[in-house]
C-alpha positions as CSV (number, residue, x, y, z in Angstrom):
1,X,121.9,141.6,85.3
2,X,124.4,139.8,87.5
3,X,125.6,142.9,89.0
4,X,122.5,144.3,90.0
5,X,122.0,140.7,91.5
6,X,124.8,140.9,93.4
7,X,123.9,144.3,94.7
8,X,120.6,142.9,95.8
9,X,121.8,140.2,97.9
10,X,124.4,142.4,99.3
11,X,122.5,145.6,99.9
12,X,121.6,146.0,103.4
13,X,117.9,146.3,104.7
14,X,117.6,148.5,107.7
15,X,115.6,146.3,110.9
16,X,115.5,148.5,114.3
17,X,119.1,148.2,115.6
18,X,119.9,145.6,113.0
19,X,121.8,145.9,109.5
20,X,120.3,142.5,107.2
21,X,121.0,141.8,103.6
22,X,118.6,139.9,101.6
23,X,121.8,137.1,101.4
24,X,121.9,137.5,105.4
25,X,118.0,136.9,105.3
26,X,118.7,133.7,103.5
27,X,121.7,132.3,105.6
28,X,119.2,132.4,109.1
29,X,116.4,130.7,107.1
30,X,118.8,127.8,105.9
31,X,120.5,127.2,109.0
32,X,116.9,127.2,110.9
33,X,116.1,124.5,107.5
34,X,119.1,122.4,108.6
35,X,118.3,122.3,112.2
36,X,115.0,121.6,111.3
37,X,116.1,118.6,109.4
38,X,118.3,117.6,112.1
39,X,115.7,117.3,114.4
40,X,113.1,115.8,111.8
41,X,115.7,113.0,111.7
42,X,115.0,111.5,115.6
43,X,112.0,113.8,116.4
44,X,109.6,110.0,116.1
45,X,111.8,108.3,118.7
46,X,110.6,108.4,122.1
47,X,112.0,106.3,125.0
48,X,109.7,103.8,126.3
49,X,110.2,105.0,129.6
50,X,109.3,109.3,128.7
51,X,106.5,107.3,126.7
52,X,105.1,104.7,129.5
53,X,105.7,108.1,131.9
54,X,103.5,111.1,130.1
55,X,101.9,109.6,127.2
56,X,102.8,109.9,123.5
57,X,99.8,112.5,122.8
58,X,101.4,115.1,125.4
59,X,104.8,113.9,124.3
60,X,104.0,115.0,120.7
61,X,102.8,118.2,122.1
62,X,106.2,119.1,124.1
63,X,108.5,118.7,121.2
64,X,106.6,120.6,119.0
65,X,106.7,123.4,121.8
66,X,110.3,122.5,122.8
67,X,111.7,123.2,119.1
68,X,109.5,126.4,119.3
69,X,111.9,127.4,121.7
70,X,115.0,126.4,120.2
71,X,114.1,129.1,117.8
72,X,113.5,131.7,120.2
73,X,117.1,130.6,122.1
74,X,119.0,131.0,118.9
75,X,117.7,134.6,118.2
76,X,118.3,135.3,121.4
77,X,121.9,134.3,121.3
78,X,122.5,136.1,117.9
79,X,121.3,139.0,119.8
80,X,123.1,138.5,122.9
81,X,126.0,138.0,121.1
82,X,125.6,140.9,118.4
83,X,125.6,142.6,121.6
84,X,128.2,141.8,123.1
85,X,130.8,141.3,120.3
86,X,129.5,144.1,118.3
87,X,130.3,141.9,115.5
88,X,127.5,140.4,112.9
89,X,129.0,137.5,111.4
90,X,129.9,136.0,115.3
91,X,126.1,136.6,116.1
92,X,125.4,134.5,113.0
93,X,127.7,131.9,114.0
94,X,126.1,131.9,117.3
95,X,122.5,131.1,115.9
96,X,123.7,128.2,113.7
97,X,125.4,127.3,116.8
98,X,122.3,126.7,118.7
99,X,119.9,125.3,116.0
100,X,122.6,122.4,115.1
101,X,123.8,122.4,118.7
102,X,123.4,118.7,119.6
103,X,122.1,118.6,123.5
104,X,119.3,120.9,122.1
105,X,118.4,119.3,119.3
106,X,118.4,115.6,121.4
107,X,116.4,117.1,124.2
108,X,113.6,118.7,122.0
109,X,113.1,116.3,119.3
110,X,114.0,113.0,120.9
111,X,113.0,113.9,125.5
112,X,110.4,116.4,124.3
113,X,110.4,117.5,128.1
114,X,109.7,121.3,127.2
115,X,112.8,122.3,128.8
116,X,114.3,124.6,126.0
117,X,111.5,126.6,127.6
118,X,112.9,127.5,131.3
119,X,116.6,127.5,129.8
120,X,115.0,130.4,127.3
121,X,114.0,133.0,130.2
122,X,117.6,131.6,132.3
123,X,119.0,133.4,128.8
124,X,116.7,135.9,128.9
125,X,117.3,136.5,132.5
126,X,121.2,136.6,131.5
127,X,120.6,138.8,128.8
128,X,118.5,141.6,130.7
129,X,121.5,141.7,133.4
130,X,124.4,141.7,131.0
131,X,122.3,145.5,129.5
132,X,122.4,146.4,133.5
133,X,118.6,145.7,133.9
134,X,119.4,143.1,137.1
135,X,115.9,143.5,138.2
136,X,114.2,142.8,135.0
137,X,116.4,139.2,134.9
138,X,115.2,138.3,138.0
139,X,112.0,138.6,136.9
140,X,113.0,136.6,134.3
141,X,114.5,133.9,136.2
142,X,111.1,133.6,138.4
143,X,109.6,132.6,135.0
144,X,112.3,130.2,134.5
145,X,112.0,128.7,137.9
146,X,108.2,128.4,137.5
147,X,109.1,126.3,134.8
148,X,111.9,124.3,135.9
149,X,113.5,124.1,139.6
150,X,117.1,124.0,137.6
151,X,116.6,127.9,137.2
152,X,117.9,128.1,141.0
153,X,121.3,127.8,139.3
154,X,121.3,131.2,138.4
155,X,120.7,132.5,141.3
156,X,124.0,132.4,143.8
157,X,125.1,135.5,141.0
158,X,121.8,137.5,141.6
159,X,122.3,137.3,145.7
160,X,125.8,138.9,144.3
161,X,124.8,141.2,143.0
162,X,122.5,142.8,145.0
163,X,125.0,142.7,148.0
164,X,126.7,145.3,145.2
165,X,123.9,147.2,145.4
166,X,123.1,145.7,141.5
167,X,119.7,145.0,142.1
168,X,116.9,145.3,145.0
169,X,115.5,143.2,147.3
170,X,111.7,143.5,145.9
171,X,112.7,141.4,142.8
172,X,113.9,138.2,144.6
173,X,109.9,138.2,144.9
174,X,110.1,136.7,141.3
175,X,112.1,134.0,141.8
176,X,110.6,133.2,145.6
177,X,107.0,133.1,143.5
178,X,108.2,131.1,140.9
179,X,109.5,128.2,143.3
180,X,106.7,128.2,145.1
181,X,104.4,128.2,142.2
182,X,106.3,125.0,140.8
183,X,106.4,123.3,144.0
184,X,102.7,123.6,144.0
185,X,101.8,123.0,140.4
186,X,104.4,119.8,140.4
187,X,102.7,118.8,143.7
188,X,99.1,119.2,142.7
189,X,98.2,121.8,145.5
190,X,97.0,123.6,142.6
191,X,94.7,122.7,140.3
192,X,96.8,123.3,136.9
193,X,97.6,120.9,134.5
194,X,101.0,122.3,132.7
195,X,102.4,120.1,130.9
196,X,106.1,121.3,130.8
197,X,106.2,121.3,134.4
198,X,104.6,118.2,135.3
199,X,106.8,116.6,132.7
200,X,109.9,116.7,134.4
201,X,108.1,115.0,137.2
202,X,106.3,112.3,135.9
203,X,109.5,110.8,134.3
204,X,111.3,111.2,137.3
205,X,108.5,109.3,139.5
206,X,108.7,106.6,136.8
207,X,112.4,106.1,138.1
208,X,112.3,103.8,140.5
209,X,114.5,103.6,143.1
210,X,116.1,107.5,143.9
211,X,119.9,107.4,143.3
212,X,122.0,110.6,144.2
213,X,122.9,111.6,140.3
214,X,121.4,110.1,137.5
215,X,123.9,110.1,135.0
216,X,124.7,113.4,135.6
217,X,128.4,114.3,136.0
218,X,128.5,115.2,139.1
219,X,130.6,114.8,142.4
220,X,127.9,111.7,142.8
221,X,129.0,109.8,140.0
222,X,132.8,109.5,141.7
223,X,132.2,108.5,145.4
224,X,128.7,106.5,144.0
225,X,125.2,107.4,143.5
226,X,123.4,104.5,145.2
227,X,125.1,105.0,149.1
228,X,123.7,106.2,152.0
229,X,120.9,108.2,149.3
230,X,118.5,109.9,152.2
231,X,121.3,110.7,154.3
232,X,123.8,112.7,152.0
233,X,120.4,113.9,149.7
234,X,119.8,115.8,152.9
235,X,123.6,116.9,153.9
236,X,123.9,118.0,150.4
237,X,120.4,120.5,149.7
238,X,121.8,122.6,153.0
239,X,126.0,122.3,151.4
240,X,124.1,123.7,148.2
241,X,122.4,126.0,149.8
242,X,125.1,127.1,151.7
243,X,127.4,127.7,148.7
244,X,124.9,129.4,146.7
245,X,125.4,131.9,149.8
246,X,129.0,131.4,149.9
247,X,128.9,132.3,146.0
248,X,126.9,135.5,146.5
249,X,129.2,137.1,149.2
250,X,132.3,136.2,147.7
251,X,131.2,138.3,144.4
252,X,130.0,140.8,146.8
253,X,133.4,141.0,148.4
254,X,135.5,140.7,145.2
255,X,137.1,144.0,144.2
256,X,136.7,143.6,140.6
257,X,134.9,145.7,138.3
258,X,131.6,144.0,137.3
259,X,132.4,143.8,133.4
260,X,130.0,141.6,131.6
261,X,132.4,139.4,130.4
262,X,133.0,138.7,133.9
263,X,129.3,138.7,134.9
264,X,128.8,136.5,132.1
265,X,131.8,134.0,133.5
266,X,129.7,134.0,137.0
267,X,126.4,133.2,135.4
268,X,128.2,130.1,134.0
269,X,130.3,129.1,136.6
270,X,126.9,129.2,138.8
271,X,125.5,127.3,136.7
272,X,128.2,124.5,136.4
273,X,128.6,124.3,140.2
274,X,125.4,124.3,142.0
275,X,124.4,121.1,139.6
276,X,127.7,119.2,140.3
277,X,126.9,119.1,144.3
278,X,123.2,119.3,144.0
279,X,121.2,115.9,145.0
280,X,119.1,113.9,142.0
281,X,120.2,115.7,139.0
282,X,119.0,114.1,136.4
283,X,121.0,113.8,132.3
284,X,119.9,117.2,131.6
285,X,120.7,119.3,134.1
286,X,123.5,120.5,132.4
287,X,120.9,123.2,129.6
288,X,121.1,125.9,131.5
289,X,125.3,125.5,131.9
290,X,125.8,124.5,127.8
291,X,123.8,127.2,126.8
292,X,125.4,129.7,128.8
293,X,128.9,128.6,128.0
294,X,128.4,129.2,124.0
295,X,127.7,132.4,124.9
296,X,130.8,132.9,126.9
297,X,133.0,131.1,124.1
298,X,131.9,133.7,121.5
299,X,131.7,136.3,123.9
300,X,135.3,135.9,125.2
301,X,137.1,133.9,122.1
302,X,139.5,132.4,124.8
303,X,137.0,130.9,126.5
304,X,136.1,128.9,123.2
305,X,137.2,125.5,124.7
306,X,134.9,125.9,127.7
307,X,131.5,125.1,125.5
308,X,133.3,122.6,123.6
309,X,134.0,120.7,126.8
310,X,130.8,121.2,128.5
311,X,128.9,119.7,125.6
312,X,130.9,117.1,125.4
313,X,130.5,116.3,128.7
314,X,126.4,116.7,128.7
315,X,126.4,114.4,125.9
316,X,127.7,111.5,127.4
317,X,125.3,111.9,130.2
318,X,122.9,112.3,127.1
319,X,124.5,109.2,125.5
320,X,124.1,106.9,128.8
321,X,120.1,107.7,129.0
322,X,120.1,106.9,125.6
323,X,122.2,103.5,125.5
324,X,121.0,102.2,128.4
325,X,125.0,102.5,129.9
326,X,127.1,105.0,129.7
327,X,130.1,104.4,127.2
328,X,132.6,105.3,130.0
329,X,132.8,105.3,133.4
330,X,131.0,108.5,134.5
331,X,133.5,109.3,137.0
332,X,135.4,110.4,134.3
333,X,133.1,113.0,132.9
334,X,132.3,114.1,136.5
335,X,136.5,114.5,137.0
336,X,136.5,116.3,133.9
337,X,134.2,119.0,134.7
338,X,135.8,119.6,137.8
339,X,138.7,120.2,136.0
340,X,136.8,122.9,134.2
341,X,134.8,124.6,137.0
342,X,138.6,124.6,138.9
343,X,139.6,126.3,135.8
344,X,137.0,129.4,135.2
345,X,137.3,129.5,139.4
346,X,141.1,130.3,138.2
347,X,140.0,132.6,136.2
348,X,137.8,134.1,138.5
349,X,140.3,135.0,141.4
C-alpha cells in the first residue's frame, strides 16, 4: 500500500507542455495557502491616508483584485522561468518566490492600489519578447500602461529593439493608446470610472504638497526632494525622456547578440533606471523593477544578489510609508541602488 502511494504522488500527470505529479500538485496549492495566510495576516490594515483618499468599500475591492493577480504573476513566473531554465524545480522556486515575496504581499493586502495588475502584463509583456514575439509585448505593455503610467519603464528596451529591426513601428500604437487612454481616464476626459487607475491618483492628490521623490530611492532622495520642485520636475521629464532614447540607440548600436538573458538584463536595468531620474515617484515604483529582477536571479543564477538587493531596497521605501519615517536616511538606499544599476551597466558593456 505504501508503495503504490508513493508511486501515486510521484507519477507524473501529463498538462500541455507541462510534466505535474500529484505531489507537485500539492506543493503549488500549499505555497498559494501560505501566501494566502501571509496576506490574511495585514490584509485589514489600511492607512488612514489610502482610506481618507478612495474609501474603504473600493479599497476592499482592490485587494481582493490585487491578490487575484499575485496569482496570475507567480504562474507566470513559474512559466517564464520553466522557460527559460528548462528546469522544474527553479520554476517552482520561482512561484513560492512571488506568493511569499514581501513588496507584493504589502502592496496587495495592506495599499490595495491594484497595481499587481499593470506589473502582471509589464511580465507578460517581458515574457512574449523573451519567445521573440516583440510585437505581441508591446501590445502587452499598452495594457500595462493603460493601467499604470510606470509601464513607460519598459519601454527605452522596446525603442531598442525595433532600431534592430526586432519589432515594427505599428505596435508602438499600443503603448501610444495606452498613455493616452490613462491620461484621460486619470483626468476625467472620459467618462470611466476604473478603479485601479484612479487609485493611484486619488492617493497621490491627497499628498499635499508635491516633493520630487516620495520615498522612493532615487537620485531625489540624495540632493533633496523638497528644492526647486517645478523647476527640476520639468528639467527632469525631458533628461528621462532623453535617456529612454539614449537607452534605445545604444542597444541598437551594441554589437551583441540579443540573447534573452541579455534582453532580460535590459528589461531590468530599464526598469531600475528610468524610475531613479524620473520626477514624483512614489514608494512603489520600484514593482515593475523587483519583479523583473527575480526573474533575472533565477534566470541567470549569478545574478541572484540583484533581486535580493532590490527588494531590500523597495522595502525600506515600503517601510518609511509605513512608519511614518524612514528607518535610515534614504540617501542611502538611493546610493545603493546606484551602486547596483552601475553594476548590471558593467555588465552590460
Amino acid at each position: 500500500m505504501d508503495k503504490a502511494i508513493r508511486e501515486f504522488l510521484v507519477k507524473e500527470i501529463r498538462f500541455k507542455k507541462y510534466s505535474l505529479a500529484p505531489l507537485d500538485i500539492l506543493l503549488l496549492i500549499g505555497t498559494a495557502i501560505a501566501g494566502a495566510c501571509l496576506r490574511e495576516s495585514v490584509v485589514s490594515y489600511v492607512p488612514q491616508e489610502v482610506e481618507e483618499a478612495i474609501g474603504l468599500a473600493m479599497i476592499n475591492q482592490l485587494k481582493l483584485f490585487s491578490m487575484v493577480f499575485d496569482v496570475f504573476l507567480a504562474v507566470l513566473m513559474l512559466d517564464l522561468v520553466t522557460g527559460i531554465t528548462g528546469n522544474k524545480i527553479k520554476g517552482f522556486l520561482a512561484y513560492g518566490v512571488m506568493l511569499l515575496f514581501p513588496v507584493l504581499a504589502a502592496s496587495s493586502a495592506m495599499w490595495g492600489m491594484g497595481d499587481e495588475a499593470y506589473v502582471f502584463f509589464a511580465l507578460l509583456s517581458i515574457s512574449y519578447t523573451l519567445k521573440g514575439k516583440g510585437n505581441m509585448g508591446l501590445c502587452s505593455l499598452g495594457i500595462s500602461i493603460l493601467l499604470n503610467a510606470n509601464g513607460l519603464f519598459l519601454l527605452p528596451v522596446f525603442l531598442g529593439l525595433y532600431l534592430r529591426k526586432e519589432v515594427k513601428a505599428a505596435a508602438f500604437l499600443a503603448p501610444a493608446f495606452g498613455l493616452a487612454a490613462n491620461r484621460l481616464i486619470v483626468t476625467k476626459m472620459l467618462p470611466f470610472r476604473l478603479p485601479f487607475i484612479q487609485a493611484d491618483a486619488l492617493l497621490a492628490e491627497s499628498r499635499g504638497e508635491a516633493v520630487l521623490s516620495y520615498h522612493y530611492p532615487n537620485i531625489y532622495q540624495i540632493f533633496g526632494v523638497d528644492k526647486f520642485v517645478t523647476e527640476y520636475s520639468q528639467a527632469a521629464v525631458c533628461f528621462v525622456i532623453c535617456l529612454g532614447v539614449m537607452i534605445g540607440v545604444l542597444i541598437a548600436l551594441s554589437k551583441k547578440d540579443l540573447t534573452k538573458e541579455r534582453v532580460l538584463l535590459l528589461f531590468v536595468l530599464s526598469a531600475m533606471v528610468i524610475p531613479y531620474f524620473a520626477p514624483f515617484m512614489n514608494e512603489r515604483s520600484g514593482m515593475i523593477a523587483d519583479v523583473a529582477a527575480v526573474l533575472l536571479g533565477f534566470a541567470v543564477l549569478r545574478k541572484f544578489y540583484v533581486p535580493l538587493v532590490q527588494v531590500i531596497i523597495s522595502y525600506v521605501a515600503y517601510s518609511a510609508y509605513f512608519r511614518g519615517e524612514s528607518v535610515m536616511p534614504m540617501a542611502l538606499p538611493a546610493a545603493v541602488s546606484l551602486l547596483l544599476i552601475m553594476d548590471l551597466i558593467r555588465e552590460e558593456t
